[in-house]
N, C-alpha and C positions, 0 to 999 in steps of 0.2 A: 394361581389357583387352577383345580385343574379335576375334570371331573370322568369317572372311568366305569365300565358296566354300565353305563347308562343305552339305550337301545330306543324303546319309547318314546322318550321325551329328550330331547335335545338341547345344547349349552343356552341355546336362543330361549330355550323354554323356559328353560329353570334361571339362567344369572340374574335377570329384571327384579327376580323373589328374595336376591339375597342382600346382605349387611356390606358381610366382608369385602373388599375392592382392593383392586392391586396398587401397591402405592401407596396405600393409607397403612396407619397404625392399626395393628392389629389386638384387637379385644374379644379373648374366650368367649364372652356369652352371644356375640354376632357368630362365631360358629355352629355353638348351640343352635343359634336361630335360623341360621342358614340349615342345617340337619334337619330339621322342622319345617322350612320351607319344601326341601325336598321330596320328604314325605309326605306332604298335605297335596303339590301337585300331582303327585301319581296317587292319593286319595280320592282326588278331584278326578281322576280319570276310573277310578274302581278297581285301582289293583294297592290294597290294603295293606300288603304285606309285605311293602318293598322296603329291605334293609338298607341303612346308608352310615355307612363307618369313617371319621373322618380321620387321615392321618398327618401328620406335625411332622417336618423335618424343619428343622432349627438350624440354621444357617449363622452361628455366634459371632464369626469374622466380621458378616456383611452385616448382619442385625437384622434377617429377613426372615419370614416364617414363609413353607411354602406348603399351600395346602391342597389335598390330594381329596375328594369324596368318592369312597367306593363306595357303590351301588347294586344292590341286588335287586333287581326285580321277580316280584313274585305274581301271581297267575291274578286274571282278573276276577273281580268278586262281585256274584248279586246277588239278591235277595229273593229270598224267597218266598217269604210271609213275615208278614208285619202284625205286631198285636197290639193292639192300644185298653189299657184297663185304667180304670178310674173314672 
């Protein structure tokens, strides 16, 4: 696994968040979830808009999947006003 564009937040930051692990069998919706984790930590930091793409090379010989999360970071976001009704 193996994580790219990232600037921000670093492998140390974000691997603690994730499913997937090297070594173990691998199941689609732990990536899912891993993608989700990535974005909720640069959430957590205020930059909203950061894209994370994962990509699949299939290794059919060996029986390994290897996984790659590109990363885009977008700018940080705050608020401006807040409205509460009800």
């Amino acid at each position: 696994m193996a994580l790219a564009g990232n600037r921000l937040l670093t492998a140390e930051d974000l691997l603690p968040r994730f499913r997937v692990q090297s070594g173990k069998p691998f199941l689609l919706k732990d990536g899912g979830h891993d993608e989700d984790a990535i974005r909720t930590a640069y959430g957590d930091q205020g930059y909203l808009v950061a894209q994370v793409v994962p990509r699949y090379h299939y290794d059919t010989v060996g029986k390994v999947v290897d996984v790659t999360f590109e990363i885009e970071e977008g700018p940080k976001v705050r608020i401006r006003r807040l409205e509460v009704e009800g």
